[in-house]
PASEBA-1860 file (N, C-alpha, C; in nm, 3 decimals):
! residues 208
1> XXXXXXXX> 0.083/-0.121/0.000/0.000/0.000/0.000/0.086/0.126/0.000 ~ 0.223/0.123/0.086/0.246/0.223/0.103/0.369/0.230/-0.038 ~ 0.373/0.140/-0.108/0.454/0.165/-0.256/0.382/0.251/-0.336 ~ 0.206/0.209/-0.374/0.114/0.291/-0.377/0.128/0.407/-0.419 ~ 0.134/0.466/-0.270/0.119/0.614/-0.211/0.240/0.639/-0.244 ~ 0.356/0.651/-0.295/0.511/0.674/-0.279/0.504/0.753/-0.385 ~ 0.594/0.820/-0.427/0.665/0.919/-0.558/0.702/0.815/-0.667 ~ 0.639/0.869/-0.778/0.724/0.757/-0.878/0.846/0.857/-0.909
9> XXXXXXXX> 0.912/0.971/-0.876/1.016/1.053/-0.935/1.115/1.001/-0.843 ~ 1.215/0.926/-0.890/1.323/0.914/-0.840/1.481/0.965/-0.907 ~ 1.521/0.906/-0.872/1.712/1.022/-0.869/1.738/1.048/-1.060 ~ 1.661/0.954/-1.101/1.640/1.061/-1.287/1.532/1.024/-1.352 ~ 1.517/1.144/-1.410/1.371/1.188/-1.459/1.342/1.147/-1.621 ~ 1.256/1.094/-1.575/1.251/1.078/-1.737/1.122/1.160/-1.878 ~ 1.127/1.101/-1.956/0.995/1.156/-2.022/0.831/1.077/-1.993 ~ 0.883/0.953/-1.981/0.739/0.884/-1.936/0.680/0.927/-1.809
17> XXXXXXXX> 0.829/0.949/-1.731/0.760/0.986/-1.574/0.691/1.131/-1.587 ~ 0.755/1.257/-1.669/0.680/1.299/-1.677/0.510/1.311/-1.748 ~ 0.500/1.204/-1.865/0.419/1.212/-1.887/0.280/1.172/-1.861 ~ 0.321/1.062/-1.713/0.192/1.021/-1.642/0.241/1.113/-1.511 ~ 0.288/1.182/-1.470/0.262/1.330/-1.378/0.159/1.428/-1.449 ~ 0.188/1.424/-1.602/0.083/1.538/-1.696/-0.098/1.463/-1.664 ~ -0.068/1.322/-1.693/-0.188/1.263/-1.717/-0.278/1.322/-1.598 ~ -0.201/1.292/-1.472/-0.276/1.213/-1.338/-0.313/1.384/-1.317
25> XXXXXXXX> -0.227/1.460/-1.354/-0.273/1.596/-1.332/-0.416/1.668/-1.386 ~ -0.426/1.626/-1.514/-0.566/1.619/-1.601/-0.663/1.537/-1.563 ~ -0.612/1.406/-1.476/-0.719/1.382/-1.433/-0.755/1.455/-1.284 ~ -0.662/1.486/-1.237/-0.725/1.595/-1.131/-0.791/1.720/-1.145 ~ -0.753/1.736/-1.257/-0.826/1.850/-1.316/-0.973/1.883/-1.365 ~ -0.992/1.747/-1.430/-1.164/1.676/-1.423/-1.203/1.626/-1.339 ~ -1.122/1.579/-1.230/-1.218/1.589/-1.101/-1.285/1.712/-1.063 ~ -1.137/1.829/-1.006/-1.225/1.922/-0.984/-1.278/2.021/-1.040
33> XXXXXXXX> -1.247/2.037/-1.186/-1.370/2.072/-1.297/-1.528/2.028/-1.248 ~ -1.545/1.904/-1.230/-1.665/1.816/-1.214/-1.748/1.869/-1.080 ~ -1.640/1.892/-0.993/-1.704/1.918/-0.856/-1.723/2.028/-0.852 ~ -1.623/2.113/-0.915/-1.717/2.308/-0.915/-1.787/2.316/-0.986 ~ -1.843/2.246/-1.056/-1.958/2.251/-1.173/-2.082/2.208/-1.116 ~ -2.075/2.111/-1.026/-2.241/2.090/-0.949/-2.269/2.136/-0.906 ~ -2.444/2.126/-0.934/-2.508/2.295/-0.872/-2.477/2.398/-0.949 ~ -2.378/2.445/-0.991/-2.372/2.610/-1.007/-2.406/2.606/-1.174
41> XXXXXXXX> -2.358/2.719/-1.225/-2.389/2.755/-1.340/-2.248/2.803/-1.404 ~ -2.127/2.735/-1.384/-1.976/2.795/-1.420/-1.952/2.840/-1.529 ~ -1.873/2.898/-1.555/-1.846/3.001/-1.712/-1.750/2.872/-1.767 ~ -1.738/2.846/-1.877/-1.673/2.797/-1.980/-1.534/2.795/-1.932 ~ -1.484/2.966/-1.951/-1.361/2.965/-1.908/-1.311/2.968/-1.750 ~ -1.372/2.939/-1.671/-1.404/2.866/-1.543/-1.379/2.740/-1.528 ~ -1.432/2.681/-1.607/-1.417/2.519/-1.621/-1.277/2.449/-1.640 ~ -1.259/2.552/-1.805/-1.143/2.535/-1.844/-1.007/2.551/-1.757
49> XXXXXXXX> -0.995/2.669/-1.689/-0.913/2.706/-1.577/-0.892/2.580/-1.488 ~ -1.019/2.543/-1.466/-0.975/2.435/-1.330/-0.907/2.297/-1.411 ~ -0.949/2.304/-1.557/-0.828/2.157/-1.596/-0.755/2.177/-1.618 ~ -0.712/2.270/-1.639/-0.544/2.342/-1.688/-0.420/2.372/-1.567 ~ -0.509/2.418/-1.488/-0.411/2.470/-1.384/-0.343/2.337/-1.306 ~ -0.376/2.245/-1.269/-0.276/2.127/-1.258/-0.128/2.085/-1.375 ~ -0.244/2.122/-1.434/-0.117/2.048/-1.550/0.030/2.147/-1.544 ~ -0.083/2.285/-1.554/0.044/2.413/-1.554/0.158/2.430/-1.447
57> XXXXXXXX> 0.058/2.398/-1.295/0.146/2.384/-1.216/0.262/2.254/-1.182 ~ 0.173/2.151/-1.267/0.274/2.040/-1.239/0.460/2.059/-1.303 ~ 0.374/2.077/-1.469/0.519/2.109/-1.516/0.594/2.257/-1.454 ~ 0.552/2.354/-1.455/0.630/2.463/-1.402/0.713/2.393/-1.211 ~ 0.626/2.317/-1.115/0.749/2.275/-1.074/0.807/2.176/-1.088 ~ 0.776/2.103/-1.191/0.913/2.018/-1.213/1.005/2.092/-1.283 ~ 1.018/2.205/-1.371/1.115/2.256/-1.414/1.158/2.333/-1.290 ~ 1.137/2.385/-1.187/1.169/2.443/-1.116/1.318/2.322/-1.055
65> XXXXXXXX> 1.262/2.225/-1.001/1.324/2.137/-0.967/1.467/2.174/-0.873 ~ 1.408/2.192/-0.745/1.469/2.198/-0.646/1.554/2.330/-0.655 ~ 1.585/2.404/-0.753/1.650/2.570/-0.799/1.565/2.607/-0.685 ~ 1.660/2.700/-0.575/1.594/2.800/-0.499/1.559/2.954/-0.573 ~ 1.573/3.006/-0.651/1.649/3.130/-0.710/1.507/3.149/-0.824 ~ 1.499/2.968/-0.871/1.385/2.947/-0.982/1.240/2.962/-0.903 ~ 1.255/2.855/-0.814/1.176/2.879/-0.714/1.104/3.001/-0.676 ~ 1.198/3.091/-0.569/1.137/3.230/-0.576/1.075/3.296/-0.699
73> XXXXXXXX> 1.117/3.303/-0.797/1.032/3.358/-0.935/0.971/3.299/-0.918 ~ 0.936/3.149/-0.902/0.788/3.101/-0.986/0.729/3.165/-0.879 ~ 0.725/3.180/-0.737/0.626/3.173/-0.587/0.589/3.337/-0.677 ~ 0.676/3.429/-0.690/0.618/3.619/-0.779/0.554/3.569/-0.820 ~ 0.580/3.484/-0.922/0.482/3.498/-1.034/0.306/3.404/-0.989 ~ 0.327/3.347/-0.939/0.193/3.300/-0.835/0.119/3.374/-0.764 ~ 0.201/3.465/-0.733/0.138/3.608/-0.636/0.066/3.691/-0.740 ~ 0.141/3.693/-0.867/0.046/3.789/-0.933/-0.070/3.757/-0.963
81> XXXXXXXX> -0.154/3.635/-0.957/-0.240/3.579/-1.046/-0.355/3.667/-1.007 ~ -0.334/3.668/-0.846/-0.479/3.721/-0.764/-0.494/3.851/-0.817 ~ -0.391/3.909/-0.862/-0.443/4.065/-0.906/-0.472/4.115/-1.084 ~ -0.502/3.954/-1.122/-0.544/3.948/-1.290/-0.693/3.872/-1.277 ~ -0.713/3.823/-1.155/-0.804/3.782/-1.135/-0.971/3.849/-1.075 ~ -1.065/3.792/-1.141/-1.209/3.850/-1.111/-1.246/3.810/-0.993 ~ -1.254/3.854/-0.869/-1.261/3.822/-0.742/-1.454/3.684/-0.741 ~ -1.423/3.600/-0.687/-1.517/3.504/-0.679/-1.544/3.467/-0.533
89> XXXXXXXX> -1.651/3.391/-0.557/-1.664/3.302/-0.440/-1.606/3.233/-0.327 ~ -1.635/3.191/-0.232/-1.571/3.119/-0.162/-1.520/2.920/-0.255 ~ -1.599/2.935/-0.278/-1.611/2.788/-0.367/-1.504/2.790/-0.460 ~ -1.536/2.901/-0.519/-1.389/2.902/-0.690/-1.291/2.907/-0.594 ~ -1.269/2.987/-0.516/-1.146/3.009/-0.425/-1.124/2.887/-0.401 ~ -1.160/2.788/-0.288/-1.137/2.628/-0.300/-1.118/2.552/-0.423 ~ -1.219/2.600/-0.546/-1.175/2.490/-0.630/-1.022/2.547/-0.711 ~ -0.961/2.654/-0.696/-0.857/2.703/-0.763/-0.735/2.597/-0.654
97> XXXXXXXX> -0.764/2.630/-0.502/-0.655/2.609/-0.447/-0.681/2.449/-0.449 ~ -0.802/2.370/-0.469/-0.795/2.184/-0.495/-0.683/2.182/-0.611 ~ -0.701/2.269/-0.753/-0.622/2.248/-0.830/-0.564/2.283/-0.824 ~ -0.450/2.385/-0.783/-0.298/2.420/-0.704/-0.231/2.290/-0.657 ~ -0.334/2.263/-0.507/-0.266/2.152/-0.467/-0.247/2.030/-0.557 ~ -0.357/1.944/-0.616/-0.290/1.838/-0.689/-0.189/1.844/-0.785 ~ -0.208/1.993/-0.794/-0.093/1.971/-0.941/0.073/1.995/-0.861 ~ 0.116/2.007/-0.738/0.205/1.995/-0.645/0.161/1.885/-0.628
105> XXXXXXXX> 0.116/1.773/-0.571/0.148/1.650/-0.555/0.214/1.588/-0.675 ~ 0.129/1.623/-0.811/0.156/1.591/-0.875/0.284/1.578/-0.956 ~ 0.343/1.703/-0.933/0.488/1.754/-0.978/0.563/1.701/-0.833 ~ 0.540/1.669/-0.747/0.653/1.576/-0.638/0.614/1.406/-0.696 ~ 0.510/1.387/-0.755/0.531/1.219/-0.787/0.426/1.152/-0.726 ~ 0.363/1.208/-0.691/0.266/1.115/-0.538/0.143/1.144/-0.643 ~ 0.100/1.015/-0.741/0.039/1.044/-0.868/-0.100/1.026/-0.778 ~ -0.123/0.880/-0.690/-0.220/0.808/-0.663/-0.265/0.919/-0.540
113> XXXXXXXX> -0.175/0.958/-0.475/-0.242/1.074/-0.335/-0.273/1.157/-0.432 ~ -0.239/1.201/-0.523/-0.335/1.321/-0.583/-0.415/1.321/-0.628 ~ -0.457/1.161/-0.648/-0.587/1.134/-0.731/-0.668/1.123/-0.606 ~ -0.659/1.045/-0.508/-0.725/0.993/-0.403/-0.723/1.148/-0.342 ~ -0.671/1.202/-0.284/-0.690/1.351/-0.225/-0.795/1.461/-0.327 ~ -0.773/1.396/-0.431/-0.869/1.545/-0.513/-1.021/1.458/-0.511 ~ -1.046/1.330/-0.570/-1.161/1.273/-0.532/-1.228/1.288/-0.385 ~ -1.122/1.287/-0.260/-1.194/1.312/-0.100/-1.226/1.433/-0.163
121> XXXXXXXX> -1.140/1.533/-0.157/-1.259/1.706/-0.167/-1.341/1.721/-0.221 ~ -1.329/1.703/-0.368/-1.445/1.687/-0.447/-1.584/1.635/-0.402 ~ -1.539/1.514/-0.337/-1.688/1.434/-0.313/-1.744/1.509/-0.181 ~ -1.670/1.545/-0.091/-1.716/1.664/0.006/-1.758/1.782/-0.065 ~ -1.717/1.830/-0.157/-1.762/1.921/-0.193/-1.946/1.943/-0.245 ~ -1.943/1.798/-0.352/-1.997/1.806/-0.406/-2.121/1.757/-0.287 ~ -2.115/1.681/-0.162/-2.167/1.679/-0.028/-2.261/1.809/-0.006 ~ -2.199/1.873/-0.006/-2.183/2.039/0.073/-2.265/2.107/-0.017
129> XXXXXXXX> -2.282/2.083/-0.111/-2.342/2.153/-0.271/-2.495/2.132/-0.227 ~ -2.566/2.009/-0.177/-2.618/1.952/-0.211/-2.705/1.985/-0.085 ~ -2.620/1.979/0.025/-2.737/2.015/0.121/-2.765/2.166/0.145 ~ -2.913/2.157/0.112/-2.956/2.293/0.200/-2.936/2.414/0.288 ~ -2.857/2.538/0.289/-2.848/2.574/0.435/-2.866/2.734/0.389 ~ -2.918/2.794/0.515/-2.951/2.920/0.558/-2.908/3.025/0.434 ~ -2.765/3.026/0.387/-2.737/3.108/0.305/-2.811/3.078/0.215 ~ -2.842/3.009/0.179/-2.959/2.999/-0.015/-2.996/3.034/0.013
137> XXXXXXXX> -3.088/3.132/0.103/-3.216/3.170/0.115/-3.208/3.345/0.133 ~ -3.057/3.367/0.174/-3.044/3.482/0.223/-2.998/3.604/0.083 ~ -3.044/3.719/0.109/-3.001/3.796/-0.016/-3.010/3.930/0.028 ~ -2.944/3.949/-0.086/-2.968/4.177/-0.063/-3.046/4.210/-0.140 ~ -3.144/4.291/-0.102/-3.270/4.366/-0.149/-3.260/4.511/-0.169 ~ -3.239/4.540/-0.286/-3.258/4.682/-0.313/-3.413/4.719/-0.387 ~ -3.470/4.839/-0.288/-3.589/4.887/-0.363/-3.533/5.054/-0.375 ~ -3.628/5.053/-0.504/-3.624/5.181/-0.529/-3.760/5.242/-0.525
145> XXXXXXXX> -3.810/5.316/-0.425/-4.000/5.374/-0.452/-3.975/5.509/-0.402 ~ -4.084/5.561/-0.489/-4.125/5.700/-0.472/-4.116/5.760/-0.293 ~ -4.102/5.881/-0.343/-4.070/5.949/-0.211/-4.230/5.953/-0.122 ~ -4.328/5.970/-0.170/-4.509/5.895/-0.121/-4.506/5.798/-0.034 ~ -4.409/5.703/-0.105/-4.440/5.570/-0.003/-4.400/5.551/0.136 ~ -4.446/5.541/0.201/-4.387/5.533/0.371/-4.308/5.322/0.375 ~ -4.218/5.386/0.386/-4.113/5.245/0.376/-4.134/5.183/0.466 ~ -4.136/5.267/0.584/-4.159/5.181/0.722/-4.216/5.054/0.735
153> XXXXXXXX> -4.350/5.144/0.691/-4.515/5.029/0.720/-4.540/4.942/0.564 ~ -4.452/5.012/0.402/-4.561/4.934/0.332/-4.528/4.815/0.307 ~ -4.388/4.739/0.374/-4.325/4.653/0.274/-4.348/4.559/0.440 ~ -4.419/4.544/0.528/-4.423/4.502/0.622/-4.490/4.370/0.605 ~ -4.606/4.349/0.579/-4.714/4.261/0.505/-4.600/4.161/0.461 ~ -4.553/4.178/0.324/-4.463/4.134/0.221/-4.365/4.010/0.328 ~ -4.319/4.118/0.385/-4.198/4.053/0.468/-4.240/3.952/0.561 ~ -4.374/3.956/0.690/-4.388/3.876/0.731/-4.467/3.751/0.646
161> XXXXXXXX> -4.478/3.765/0.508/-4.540/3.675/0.493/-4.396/3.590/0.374 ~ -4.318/3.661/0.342/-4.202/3.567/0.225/-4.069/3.545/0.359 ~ -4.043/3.613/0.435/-3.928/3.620/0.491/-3.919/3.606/0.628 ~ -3.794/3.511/0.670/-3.811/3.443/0.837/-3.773/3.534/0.890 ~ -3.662/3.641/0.885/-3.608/3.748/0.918/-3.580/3.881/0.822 ~ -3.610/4.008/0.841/-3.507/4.104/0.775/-3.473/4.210/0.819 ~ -3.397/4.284/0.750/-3.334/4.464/0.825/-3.288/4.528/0.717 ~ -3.354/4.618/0.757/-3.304/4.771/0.635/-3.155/4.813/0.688
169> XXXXXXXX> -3.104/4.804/0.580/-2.956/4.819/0.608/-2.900/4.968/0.594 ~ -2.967/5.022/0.498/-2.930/5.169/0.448/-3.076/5.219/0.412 ~ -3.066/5.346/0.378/-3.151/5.448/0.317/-3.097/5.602/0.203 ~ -3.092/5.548/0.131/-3.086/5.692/0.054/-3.170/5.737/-0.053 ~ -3.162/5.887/-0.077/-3.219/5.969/-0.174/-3.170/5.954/-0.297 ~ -3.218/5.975/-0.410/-3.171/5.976/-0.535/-3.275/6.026/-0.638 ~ -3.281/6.085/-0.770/-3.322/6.148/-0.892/-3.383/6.319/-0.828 ~ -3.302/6.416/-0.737/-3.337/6.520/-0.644/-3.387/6.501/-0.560
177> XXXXXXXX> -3.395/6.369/-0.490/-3.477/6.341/-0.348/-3.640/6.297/-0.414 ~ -3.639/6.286/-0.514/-3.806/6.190/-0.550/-3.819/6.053/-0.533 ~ -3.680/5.996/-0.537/-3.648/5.812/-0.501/-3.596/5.776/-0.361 ~ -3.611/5.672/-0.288/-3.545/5.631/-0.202/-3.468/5.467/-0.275 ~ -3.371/5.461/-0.208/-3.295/5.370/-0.238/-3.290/5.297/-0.092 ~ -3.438/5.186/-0.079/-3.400/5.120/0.062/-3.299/4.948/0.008 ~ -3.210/4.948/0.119/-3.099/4.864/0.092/-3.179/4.754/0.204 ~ -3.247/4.647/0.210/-3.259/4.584/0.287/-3.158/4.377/0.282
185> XXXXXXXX> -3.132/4.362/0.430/-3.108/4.207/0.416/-3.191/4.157/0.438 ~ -3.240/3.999/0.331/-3.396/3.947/0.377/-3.340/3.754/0.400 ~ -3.420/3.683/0.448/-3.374/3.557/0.490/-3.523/3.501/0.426 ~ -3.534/3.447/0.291/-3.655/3.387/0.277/-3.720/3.276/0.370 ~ -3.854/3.257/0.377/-3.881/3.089/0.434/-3.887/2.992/0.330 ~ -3.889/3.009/0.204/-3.829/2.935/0.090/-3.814/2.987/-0.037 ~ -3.678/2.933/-0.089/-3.613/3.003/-0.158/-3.662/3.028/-0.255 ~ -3.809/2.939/-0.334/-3.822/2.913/-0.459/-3.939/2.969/-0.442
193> XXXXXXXX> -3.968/3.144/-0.339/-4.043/3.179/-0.352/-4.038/3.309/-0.413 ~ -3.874/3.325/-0.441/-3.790/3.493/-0.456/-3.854/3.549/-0.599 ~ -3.942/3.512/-0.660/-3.991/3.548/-0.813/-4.130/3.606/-0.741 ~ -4.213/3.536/-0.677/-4.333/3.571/-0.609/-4.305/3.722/-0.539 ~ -4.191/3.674/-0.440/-4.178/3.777/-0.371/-4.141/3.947/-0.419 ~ -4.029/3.926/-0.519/-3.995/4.012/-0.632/-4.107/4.120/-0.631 ~ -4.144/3.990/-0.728/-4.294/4.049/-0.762/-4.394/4.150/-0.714 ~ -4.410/4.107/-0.586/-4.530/4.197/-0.485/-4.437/4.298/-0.429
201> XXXXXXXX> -4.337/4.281/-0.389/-4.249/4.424/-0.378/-4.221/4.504/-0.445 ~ -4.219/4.443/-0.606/-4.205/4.590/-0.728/-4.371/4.648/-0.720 ~ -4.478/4.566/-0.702/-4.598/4.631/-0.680/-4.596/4.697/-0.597 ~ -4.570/4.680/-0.471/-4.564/4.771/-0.350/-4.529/4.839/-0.386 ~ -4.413/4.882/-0.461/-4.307/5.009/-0.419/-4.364/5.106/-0.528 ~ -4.454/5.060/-0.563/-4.554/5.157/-0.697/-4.683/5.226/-0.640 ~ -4.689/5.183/-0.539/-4.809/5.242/-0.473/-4.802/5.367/-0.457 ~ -4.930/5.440/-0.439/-4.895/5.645/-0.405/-4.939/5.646/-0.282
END
């Protein structure tokens, strides 16, 4: 078992060894391609990113290969990514750093821990996807209604009847003080009611 789990890179490198480090990397890469993709709705080049970036990182450190000097450049050039990058989720954030990490196992040799380690997250992930919790339900509510409407009292109805909790977060004026801009947080009692709810709040906020 524990031959298994071991590095196939030993004291010289070859082309085959690298080329099942490339493989096992792509397949970590469609793992966690697969697992940030359930549930959500991922962009193309989202997808793509998460099979690539193993592979990229595998070979960039095996060329690195133990160079301290190389090393430091590659770690800059890793630092820059976050500031070319479109700030995301908590989730992309995990699925970037699942594919970081395997593709470092991958480039040390440990083909089978990187397969077996990216399948555990993944399948937690895709766990986690799946169940239910408090945040689906929760959102930011911006209304915009006439300066007529008393905010206080009209959106009251609405709320105790779509939402378990909410709070007006802000208030402002806007088009010379004829609009209010109420910023509220709302906690639905179910989620797949937010079209209904929409709804009777753009009516509300039309009222004179």
């Amino acid at each position: 078992m524990s031959t298994i789990f071991g590095s196939i890179i030993g004291s010289s490198f070859s082309l085959i060894t690298f080329m099942i480090c490339l493989a096992c990397a792509l397949v970590c890469g469609i793992i966690t391609c697969m697992a940030a993709s359930y549930g959500t709705n991922a962009t193309k080049s989202y997808r793509t990113s998460l099979l690539l970036i193993p592979m990229i990182v595998t070979t960039v450190i095996l060329m690195v290969n133990g160079s301290i000097g190389t090393g430091i450049a590659v770690a800059g050039t890793f630092s820059l990514v976050k500031f070319r990058s479109i700030p995301g989720d908590a989730r992309q954030i995990v699925s970037i750093f699942l594919a970081v990490a395997s593709g470092l196992a991958c480039a040390c040799g440990y083909v089978a821990l990187a397969i077996l380690f990216t399948l555990i997250v993944a399948a937690v992930m895709c766990i986690i996807a799946g169940i239910p919790m408090a945040d689906d339900r929760r959102l930011g509510l911006l209304i915009v209604a006439p300066e007529s409407v008393n905010y206080m009292d009209s959106f009251n109805d609405l709320f105790e009847k779509y939402t378990k909790n909410h709070g007006l977060s802000r208030v402002r004026t806007t088009n010379m003080g004829s609009l209010y801009k109420l910023y509220y947080t709302v906690e639905l009692k179910d989620g797949s009611q937010i079209k209904e709810f929409i709804d009777e709040i753009g009516r509300a906020s039309c009222r004179e």
